[in-house]
Each structure stands twice: as C-alpha cells, then as structure tokens.
Residue, then its C-alpha position, 0 to 999 in steps of 0.5 A: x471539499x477539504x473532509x473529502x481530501x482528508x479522508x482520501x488520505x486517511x483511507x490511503x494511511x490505513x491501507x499502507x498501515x494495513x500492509x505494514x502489519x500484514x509484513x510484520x506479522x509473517x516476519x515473526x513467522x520466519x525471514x523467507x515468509x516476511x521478505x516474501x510479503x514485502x515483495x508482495x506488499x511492494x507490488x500491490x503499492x506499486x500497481x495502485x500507484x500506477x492506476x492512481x496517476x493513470x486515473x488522474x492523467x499523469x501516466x502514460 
C-alpha cells in the first residue's frame, strides 16, 4: 500500500521534471519557443489535474 502510494508520486515528479526540461530546453532555442512551451506544458498540467479529480470524484 505505502510503495504503491510512493510510486504514484514519484511517477507524478518524473513527468512534472520531464516537462521542466522539455520548457528549459526550447527557451535556449529563444524566448517565443520557450513561452510557448510553457503555455503547452501548463495546459497538458491542466487537463490531467482535471481527470485525476475526475477519476476520484472530486469534479464536477
């Protein structure tokens, strides 16, 4: 039970540190590419937050 919890949050760390370098990499290519990114890593966020509380039954 606690290793699955664990491992639910350490999946959830890895994706969030995924899209950290994914947003970091296109701001070294220039500004617009990486505020862009953002945009997209915020909405990708966003949206599984949504399903996540819908799954649980916290949405409406």
């Amino acid at each position: 039970m606690v290793l699955k919890l664990i491992w639910r949050v350490f999946d959830v760390l890895c994706y969030v540190a995924a899209l950290a370098v994914f947003v970091w990499g296109f701001f070294r290519i220039n500004t617009t590419a990486g505020i862009f990114a953002l945009g997209v890593a915020l909405l990708i966020l966003g949206l599984l937050s949504e399903m996540v509380a819908q799954k649980q039954g916290g949405g409406d």
